[in-house]
N, C-alpha and C positions, 0 to 999 in steps of 0.2 A: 805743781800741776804740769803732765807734759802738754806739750802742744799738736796742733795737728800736721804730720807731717804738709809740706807747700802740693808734693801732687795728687794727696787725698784732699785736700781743699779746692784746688781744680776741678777733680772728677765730680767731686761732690757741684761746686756751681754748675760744672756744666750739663750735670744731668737736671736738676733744677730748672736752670732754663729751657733746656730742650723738651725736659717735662711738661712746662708748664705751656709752653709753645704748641705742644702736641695737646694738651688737655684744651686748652682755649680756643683750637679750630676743632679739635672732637664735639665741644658746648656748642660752638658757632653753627656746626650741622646740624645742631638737634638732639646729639647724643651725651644725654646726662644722667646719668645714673641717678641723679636726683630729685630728678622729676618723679612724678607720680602719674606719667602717661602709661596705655598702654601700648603693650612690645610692639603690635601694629601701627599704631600712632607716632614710636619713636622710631620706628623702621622708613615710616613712610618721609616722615618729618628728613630721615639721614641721606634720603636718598630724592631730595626736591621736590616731592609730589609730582602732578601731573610737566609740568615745567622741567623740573628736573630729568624725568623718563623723555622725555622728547630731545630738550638740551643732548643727553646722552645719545639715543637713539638716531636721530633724524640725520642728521649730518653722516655717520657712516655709514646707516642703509639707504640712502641716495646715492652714495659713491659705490657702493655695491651692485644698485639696480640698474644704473645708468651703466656702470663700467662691463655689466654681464651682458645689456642690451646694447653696448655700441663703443666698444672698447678704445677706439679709436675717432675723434682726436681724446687725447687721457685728461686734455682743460677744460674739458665739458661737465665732466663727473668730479673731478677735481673743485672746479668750478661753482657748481650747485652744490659740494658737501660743505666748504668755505663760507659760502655766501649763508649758507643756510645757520650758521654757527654765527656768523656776522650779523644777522636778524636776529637769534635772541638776545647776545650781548647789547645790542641796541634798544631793543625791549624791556631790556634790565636798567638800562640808563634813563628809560624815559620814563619807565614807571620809579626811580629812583629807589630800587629795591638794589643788594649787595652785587655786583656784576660778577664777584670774582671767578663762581663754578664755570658761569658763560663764557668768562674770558679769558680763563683759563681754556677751554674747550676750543677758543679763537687760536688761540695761539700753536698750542698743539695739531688743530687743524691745517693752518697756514705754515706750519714748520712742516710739518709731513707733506703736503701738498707740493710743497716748494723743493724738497729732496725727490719727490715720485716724479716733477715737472723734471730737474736737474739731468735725473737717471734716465727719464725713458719708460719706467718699469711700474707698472700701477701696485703690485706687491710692496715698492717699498713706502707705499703710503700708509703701512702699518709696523715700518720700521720704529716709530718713535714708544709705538706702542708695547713692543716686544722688550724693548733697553728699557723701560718703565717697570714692566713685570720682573726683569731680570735682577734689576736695582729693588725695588720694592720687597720682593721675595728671600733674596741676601743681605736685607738689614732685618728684615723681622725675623728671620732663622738667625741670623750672625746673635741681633741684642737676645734673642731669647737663649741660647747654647752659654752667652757669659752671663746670666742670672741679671742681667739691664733690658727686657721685656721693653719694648717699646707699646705695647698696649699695656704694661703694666704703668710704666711712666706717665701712661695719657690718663689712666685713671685713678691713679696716686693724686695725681694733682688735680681730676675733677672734681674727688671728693676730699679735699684738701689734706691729705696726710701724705703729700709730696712722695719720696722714696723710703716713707715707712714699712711699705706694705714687703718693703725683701727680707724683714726682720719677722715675718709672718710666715711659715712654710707650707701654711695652705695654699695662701696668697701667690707666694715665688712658685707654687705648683701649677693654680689656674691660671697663673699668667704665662707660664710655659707653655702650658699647652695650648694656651689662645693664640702665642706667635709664631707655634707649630703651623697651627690649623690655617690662618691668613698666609705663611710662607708657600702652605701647600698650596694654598689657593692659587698663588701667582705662576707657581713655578708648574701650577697640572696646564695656566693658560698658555704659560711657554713650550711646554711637552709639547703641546696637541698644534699650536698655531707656527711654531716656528719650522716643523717639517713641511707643513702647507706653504708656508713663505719660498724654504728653498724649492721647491717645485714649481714654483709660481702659479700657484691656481688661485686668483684675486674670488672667487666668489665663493669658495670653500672657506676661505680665510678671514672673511668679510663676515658673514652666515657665522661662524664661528664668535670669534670675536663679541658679536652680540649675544649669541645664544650662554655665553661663558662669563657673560657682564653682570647686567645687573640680575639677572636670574642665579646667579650664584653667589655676588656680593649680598643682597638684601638676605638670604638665610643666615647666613654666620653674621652681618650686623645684629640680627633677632638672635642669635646665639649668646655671642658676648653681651650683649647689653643684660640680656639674662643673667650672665654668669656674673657680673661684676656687680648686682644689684642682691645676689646673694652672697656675696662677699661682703656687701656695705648693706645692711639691712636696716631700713629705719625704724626708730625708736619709735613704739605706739602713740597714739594722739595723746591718751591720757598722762604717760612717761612725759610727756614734750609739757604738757600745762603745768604736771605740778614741778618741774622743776625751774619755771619761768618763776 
């Protein structure tokens, strides 16, 4: 019996874990193919509900509105988009619900805030955002190009057939073109926002930014959850009794 070469035994755990990494914060938001919510339901659920659209929102349309209205000093709007990120993460804590989307949102906020303080330059309070979309958009193009899908990884292992599904060619198909579609998604935010940057027009960029957020994430979450639910299609009710 041969054995498995040592760096196909690597690749293989390491796709595994990073699978399963990526499948257990996809579950953690809400998105499980397994469930038997509707696509509305799972959409709303992936993107925090009402909590979550503010969380998103609030914070950098006050840096927006403040910074269009009175530019100057830049720790004002800076300021209130910070603090306002620092109120929910606290609200997260007090109601002892999961902090992490908030404080994730904290920290991103205060890391931008503190390079736009640094600089001078209220444009690059969306520097962190642009390196986010750049990175995010060249791993899901990079894993999808070498047949390693990283939405396919996340949902290999939601619905527990780990890195089965590249032995499938339907599969390795919808999941190429699902990290097509995410890639493009990242990289149409960097097109359009990062010309706005070098020009420095803060409220074009701002206004952007949001209108490119969650209005364009939430349709492709309702896409793919779609498509990978008819890749895993469940067994009918009666299928499921009589074989208990």
């Amino acid at each position: 019996m041969s054995t498995p070469e040592p760096g196909a035994e690597r690749e293989q755990s390491a796709s595994e874990i990073f699978g399963a990494a990526l499948g257990g914060a996809a579950r953690r938001a809400g998105l499980d193919p397994a469930d038997e919510g509707r696509t509305h339901k799972v959409v709303w659920s992936a993107i925090g509900g009402w909590r979550g659209i503010l969380e998103s929102v609030l914070p950098s349309l006050a840096f927006v509105v403040l910074f269009t209205l009175q530019p100057k000093p830049l720790i004002l709007a800076l300021g209130v988009s910070v603090g306002l990120a620092a109120v929910f993460t606290i609200i997260r804590l007090i109601q002892k619900s999961p902090p992490s989307a908030a404080l994730g949102g904290l920290v991103a906020a205060a890391a931008a805030a503190g390079l736009a303080l640094w600089t001078g330059r209220g444009e690059d309070n969306f520097v962190p955002g642009l390196v986010t979309n750049a990175v995010y958009g060249s791993a899901l193009l990079i894993s999808a190009l070498i047949g390693w899908s990283l939405i396919g990884l996340a949902a290999g292992f939601l619905m527990g057939e780990g890195t089965a599904w590249r032995q499938d060619r339907r599969k390795r198909r919808a999941f190429f073109w699902l990290g097509i579609a995410w890639a493009a998604l990242f990289f149409a935010r960097l097109a359009v926002q990062f010309p706005l940057y070098l020009a420095g027009d803060v409220t074009a960029l701002g206004t952007l930014k949001l209108v490119m957020g969650l209005p364009l994430f939430a349709p492709l979450i309702a896409v793919t959850w779609l498509v990978v639910r008819a890749l895993y299609p469940r067994a009918p009710a009666h299928e499921d009794a009589s074989a208990a």
